[in-house]
Each structure stands twice: as C-alpha cells, then as structure tokens.
C-alpha positions as CSV (number, residue, x, y, z in Angstrom):
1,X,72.2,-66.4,117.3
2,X,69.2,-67.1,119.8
3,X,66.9,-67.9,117.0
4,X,69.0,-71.0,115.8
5,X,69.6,-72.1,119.5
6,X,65.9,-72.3,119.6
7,X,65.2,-74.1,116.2
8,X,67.8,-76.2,117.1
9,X,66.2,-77.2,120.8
10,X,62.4,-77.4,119.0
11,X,63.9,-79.8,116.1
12,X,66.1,-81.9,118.8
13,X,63.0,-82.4,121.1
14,X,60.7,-83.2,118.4
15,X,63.1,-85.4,117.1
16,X,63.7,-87.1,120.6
17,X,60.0,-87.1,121.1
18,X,59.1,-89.0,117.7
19,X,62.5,-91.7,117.9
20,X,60.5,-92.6,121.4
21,X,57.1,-93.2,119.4
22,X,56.4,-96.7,118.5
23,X,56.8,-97.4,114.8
24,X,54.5,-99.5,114.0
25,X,51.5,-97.0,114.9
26,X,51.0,-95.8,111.4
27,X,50.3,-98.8,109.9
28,X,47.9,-99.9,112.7
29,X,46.3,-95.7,112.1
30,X,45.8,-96.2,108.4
31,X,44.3,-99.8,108.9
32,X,41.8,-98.1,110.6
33,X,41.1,-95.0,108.6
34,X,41.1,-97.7,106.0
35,X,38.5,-99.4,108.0
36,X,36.3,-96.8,109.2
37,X,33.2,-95.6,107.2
38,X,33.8,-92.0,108.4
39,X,36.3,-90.4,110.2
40,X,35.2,-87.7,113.1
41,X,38.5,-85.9,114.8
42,X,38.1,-84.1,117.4
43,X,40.8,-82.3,120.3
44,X,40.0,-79.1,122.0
45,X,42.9,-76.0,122.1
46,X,46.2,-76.7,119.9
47,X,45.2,-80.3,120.2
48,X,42.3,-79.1,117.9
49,X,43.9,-77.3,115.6
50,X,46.4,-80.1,114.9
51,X,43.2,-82.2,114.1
52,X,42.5,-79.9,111.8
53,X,45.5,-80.5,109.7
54,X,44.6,-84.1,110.1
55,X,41.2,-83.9,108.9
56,X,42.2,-81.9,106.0
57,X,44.9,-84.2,104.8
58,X,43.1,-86.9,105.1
59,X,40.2,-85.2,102.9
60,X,42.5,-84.8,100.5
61,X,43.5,-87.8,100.1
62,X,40.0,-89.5,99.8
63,X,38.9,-90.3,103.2
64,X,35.5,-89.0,104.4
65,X,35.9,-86.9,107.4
66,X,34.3,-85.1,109.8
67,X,36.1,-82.2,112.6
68,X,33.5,-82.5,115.3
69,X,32.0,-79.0,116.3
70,X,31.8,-77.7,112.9
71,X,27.9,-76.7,112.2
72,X,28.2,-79.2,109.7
73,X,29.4,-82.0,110.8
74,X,27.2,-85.2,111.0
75,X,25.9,-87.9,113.6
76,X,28.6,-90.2,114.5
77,X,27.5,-93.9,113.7
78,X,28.1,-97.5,114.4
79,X,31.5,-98.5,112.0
80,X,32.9,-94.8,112.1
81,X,35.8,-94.0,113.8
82,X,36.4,-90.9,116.1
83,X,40.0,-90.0,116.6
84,X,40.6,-88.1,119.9
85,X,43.8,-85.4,120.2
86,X,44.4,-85.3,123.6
87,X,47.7,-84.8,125.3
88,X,46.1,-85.8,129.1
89,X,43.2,-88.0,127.6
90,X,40.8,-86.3,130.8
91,X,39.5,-83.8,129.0
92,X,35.9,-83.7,130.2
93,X,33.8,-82.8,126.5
94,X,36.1,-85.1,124.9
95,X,35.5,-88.2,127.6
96,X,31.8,-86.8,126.9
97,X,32.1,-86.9,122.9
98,X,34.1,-90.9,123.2
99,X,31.2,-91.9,125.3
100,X,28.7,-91.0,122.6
101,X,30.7,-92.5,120.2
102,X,30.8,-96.0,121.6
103,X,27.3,-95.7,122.6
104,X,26.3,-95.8,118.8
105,X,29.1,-98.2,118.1
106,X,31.9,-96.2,116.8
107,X,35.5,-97.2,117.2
108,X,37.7,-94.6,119.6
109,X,41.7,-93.7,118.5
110,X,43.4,-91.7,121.3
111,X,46.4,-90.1,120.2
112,X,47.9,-89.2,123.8
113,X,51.2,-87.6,125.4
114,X,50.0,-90.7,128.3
115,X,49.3,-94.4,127.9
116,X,46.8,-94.4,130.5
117,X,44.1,-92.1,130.8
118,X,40.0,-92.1,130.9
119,X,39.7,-91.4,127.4
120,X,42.4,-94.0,127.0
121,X,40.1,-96.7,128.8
122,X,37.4,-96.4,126.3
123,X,39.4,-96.8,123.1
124,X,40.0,-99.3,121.0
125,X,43.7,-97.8,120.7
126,X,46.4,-95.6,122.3
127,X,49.3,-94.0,120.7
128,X,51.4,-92.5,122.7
129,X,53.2,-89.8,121.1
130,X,57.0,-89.7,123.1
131,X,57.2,-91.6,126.3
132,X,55.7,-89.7,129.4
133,X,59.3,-89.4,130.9
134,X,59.9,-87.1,128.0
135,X,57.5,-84.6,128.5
136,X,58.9,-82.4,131.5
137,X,59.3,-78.8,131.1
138,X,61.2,-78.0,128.3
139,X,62.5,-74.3,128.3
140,X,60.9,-72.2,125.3
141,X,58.2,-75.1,124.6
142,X,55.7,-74.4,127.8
143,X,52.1,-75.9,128.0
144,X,51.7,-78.9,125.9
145,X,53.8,-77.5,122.9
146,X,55.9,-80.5,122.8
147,X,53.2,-83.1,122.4
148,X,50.9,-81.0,119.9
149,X,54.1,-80.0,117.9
150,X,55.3,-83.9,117.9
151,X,52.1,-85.3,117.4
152,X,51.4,-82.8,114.4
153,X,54.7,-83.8,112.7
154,X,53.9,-87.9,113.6
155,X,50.6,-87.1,111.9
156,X,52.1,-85.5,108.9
157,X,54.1,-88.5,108.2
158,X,51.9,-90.3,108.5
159,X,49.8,-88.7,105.5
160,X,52.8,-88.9,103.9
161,X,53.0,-92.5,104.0
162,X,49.6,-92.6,102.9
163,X,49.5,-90.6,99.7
164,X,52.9,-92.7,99.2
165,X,51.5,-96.2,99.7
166,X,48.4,-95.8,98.5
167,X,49.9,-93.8,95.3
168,X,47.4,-90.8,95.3
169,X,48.9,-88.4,93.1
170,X,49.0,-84.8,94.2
171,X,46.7,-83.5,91.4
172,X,44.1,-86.0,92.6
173,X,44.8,-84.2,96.1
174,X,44.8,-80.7,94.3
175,X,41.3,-81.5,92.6
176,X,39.8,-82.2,96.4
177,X,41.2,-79.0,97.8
178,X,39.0,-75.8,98.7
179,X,38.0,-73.7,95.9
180,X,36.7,-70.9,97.7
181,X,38.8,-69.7,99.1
C-alpha cells in the first residue's frame, strides 16, 4: 500500500512539475542542438547523471556530443554549445566551465529549477524546469530529487520528439549504440 502512495506522489509531482514548464522549450533546445557544431553537457551529482542520459540520447540520434569530464572529451570551441544541468545555476566548477565556454565563443543552455542565477546570467538561454514556487520540500523526494527527476523526464521527451520529427528510425539509433559492452 505505501509503495503505490509513493509512485502515486513521485508521478503527481513530476507531472505538476512538467504542466508548469514552458512548452515551447523544446523546440527552441533542438534549434539549438540543431545549431551547434558539438554539444558538451555537463552537471555535477544527479544533475550529472541526468546529462548523461542526455548525451547518450542525443548520440544516438546523430548529434556529436561531448559529457565534460570524461578523459576523452575535447576542447570546447567557438559555435559549440555547452548545456549546463543545474538545479541552483551557482555551482562554482560549472560557473568556472560556462565561463570558459564563452570565452572561446560557445553558446551556454542552462537547464535550471531557478530563472535567475549566475550561470543563468551568462547563457544564451534558461529553461526553467517547474516554477520555483514548486519546488519546496516534498516528503519522500528530499535534496533536488524533484528537479533532476522532472528535468530527466522533460529531457526524455524531448528526444522523443526528436527521433519523431526528425524521423530517425530506431535501427539507425541501434547501429550507433555501444558495442562493448
């Protein structure tokens, strides 16, 4: 019985969370994928991890990306595009990483639980995942779960309106995935 009242809370807020999120922020995101030569994604914590499904996603369906911090990841350059994950847009090596990036003439995405923020103030763009008034504690979802759980699912939408727009087919998705693995 408590395991349904908790699904049931998780799926309402992120529901609640993603009817308060502008719609027309996927169009304007996949403009500028579209746009970018590369894409770099970074987010520290859960934040990151939810890049991560981002970065691979996007992979798959054709972009070039990039998760900065990986040893292999390459110098960010003028006409890429560095998506920042951040629920308080203050982290201090992600303000660090969005000033390098404009410095070589990148273009900045913050996705954000806040419209406002430092991070924020350098980017070309802010979507703000739920509206701030949304985010107080929420019993069973502590420290940031709501915003890395709604942004997660606003992200995977999102692909999904890619690979549906753009028609990719998901053997053309299959034939980019890992093979060793």
């Amino acid at each position: 019985m408590w395991q349904e009242e908790n699904q049931r809370l998780v799926i309402e807020k992120l529901s609640e969370m993603l009817d308060a999120t502008d719609n027309t922020y996927a169009q304007k995101l996949t403009t500028m994928f579209d746009e970018a030569g590369r894409i770099f994604i970074s987010g520290a914590g859960r934040s990151r991890l939810v890049g991560n499904f981002l970065g691979m996603r996007l992979m798959h369906c054709g972009y070039e990306v990039a998760i900065v911090g990986e040893i292999v990841t390459p110098s960010v350059k003028s006409g890429d595009l560095l998506v920042v994950i951040s629920g308080s847009g203050e982290t201090e090596q992600l303000i660090a990483f969005t000033k390098k990036a404009k410095e070589v003439g990148a273009k900045v995405v913050l996705i954000s639980s806040r419209a406002k923020s430092s991070i924020g103030d350098l980017a070309e763009a802010v979507f703000q995942i739920g509206k701030q008034e949304l985010y107080q504690k929420v019993k069973g979802m502590p420290m940031g779960t709501v915003f890395e759980l709604s942004t997660l699912c606003f992200l995977e939408a999102l692909i999904s309106n890619i690979v549906w727009d753009k028609g990719i087919p998901e053997e053309q998705m299959r034939e980019r995935h890992a093979n060793l693995e």
